[in-house]
C-alpha positions in Angstrom: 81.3 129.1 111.6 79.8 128.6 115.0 81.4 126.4 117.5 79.8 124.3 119.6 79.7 124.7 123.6 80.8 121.2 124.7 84.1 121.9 122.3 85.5 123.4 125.4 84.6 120.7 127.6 88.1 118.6 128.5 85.9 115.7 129.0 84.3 115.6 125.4 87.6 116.3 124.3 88.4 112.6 125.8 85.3 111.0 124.8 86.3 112.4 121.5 89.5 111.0 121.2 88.5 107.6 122.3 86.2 107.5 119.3 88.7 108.3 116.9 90.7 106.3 114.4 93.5 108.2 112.4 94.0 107.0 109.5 96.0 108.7 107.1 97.0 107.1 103.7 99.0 108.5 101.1 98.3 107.4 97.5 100.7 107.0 94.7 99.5 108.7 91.3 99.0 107.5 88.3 100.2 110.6 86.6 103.9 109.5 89.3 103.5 105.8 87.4 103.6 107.5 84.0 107.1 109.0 84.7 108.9 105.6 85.1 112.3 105.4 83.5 111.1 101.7 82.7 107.8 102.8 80.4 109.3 105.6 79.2 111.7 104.2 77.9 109.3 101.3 76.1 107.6 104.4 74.3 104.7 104.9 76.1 102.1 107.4 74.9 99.1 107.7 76.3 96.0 108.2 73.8 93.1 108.4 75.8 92.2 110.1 78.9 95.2 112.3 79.2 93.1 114.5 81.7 92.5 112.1 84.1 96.4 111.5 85.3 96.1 112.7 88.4 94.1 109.4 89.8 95.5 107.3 92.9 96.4 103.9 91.9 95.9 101.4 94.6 98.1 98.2 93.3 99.4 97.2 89.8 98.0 94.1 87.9 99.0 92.1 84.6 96.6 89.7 82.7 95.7 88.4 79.1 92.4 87.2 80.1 89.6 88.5 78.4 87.6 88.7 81.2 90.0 90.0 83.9 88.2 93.3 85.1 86.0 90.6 87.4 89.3 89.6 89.5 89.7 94.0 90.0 88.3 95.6 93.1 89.0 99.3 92.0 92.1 101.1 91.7 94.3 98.8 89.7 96.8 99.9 86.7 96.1 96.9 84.2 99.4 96.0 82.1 98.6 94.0 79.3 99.8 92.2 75.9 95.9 91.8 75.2 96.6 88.6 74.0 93.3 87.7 75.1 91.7 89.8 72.8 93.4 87.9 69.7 90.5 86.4 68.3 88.0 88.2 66.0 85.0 87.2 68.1 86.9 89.2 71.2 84.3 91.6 72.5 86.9 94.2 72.5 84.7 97.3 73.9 82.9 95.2 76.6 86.5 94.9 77.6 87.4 98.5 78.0 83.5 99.0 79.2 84.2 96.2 81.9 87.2 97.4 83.2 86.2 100.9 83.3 83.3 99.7 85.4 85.4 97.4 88.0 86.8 100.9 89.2 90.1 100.1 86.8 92.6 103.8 87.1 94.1 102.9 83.4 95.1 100.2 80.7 98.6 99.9 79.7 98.9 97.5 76.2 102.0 96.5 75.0 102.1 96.8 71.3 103.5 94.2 69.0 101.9 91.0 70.5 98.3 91.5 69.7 97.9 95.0 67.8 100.4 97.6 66.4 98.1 100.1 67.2 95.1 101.0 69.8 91.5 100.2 67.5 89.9 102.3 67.3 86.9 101.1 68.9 88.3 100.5 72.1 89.6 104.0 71.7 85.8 105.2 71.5 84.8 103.1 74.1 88.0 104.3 76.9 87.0 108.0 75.9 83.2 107.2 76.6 84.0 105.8 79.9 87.0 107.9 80.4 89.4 105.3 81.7 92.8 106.3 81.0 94.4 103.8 78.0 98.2 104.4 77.0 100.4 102.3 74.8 103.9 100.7 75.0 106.1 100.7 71.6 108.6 98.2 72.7 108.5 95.2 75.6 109.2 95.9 78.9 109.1 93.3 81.9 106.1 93.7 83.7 106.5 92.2 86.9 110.0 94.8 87.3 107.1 98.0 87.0 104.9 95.9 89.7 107.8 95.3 91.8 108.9 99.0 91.3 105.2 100.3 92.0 104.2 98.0 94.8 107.4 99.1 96.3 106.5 103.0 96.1 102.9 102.3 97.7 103.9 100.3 100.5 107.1 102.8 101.4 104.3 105.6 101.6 101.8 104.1 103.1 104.3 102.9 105.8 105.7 106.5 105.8 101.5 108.0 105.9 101.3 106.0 109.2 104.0 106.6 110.8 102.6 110.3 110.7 99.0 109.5 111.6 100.5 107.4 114.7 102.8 110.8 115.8 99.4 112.5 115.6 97.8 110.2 117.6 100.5 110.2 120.3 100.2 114.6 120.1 96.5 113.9 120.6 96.8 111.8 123.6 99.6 114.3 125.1 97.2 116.9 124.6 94.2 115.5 126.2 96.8 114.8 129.4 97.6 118.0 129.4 94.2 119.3 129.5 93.7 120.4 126.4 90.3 121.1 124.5 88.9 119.6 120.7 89.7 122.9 118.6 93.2 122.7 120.1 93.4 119.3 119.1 91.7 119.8 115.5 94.2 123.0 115.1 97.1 120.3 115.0 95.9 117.9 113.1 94.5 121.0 111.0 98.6 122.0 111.1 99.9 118.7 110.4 97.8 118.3 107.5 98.3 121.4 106.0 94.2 121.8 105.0 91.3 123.3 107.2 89.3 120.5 109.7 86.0 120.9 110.8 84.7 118.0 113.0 80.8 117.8 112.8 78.1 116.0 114.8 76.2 113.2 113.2 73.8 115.5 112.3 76.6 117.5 110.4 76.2 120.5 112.7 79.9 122.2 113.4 81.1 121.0 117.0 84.8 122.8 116.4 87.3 124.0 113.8 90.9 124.0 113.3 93.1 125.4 110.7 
């Protein structure tokens, strides 16, 4: 990789700086959601999409409407009775098929309520559109798993910037000091434990860290 000659300008390493935003955000994982005490010990097994664990899950929802995956924005655990879905006119796979297409990261049904078992259909239809569907033998209380969730995010996303803002305050003590962008991109590159390459907007390498 070629670097760039205005990387080891001190004053495009300030213009740089003054461009950038850090923003670092941690996300939970589905797969860490899974390994509650609370749905474990309701029996939860997951039957479809068991590969697909390791998702982020942006917030935690429950809802017996029918038609709930058009209140989702993407990212959402969906805990759910599926009262909803009582009736025998119930479009059960446009269900699955919607939610998988509002972004949804998996369906959690509590069995007893509505069916003792996942149809099968809406089975075929999560596997097709691989959203991750698991099921609950025994009732748990689902505003304590939001509360528990919600709780995790917004601990690590306070925690994620909390570091991001350190960075920024190492990049700014840099930059005082005199320092040029593939010193400053071999921090971050260090803080973040991965490679960074910083790249004109025509993609062209400017500098590298790691």
């Amino acid at each position: 990789v070629r670097e760039h000659p205005t990387a080891r300008n001190p004053r495009y390493a300030k213009s740089w700086l003054r461009g950038c935003t850090l923003c670092y955000i941690a996300r939970m994982k589905l797969a860490d959601v899974l390994e509650l005490d609370l749905l474990r010990d309701a029996g939860l097994r997951i039957v479809t999409g068991a590969d697909a664990v390791d998702r982020p899950v942006r917030w935690v929802h429950s809802g017996e409407i029918a038609d709930i995956a058009r209140y989702l924005s993407g990212g959402e655990l969906l805990l759910t009775a599926a009262t909803g879905l009582r009736s025998p006119s119930a479009d059960r796979r446009g269900y699955i098929r919607e939610l998988a297409q509002a972004g949804a990261v998996a369906l959690i049904i509590e069995l007893g309520r509505t069916f003792t078992e996942l149809p099968a259909d809406m089975a075929k239809e999560a596997e097709e559109h691989g959203l991750v569907v698991g099921v609950l033998e025994n009732e748990v209380p689902f505003a304590a798993v939001t509360r528990l969730v919600h709780t995790a995010i917004l601990n690590e996303q306070h925690q994620a910037q909390e570091r991001a803002t350190q960075i920024g305050d190492d990049f700014s003590r840099l930059v005082l000091e005199g320092a040029q962008v593939p010193e400053m991109l071999d921090l971050l590159a260090e803080r973040l434990g991965n490679p960074v390459v910083l790249e004109d907007g025509l993609r062209r390498v400017v500098a590298y860290g790691s």
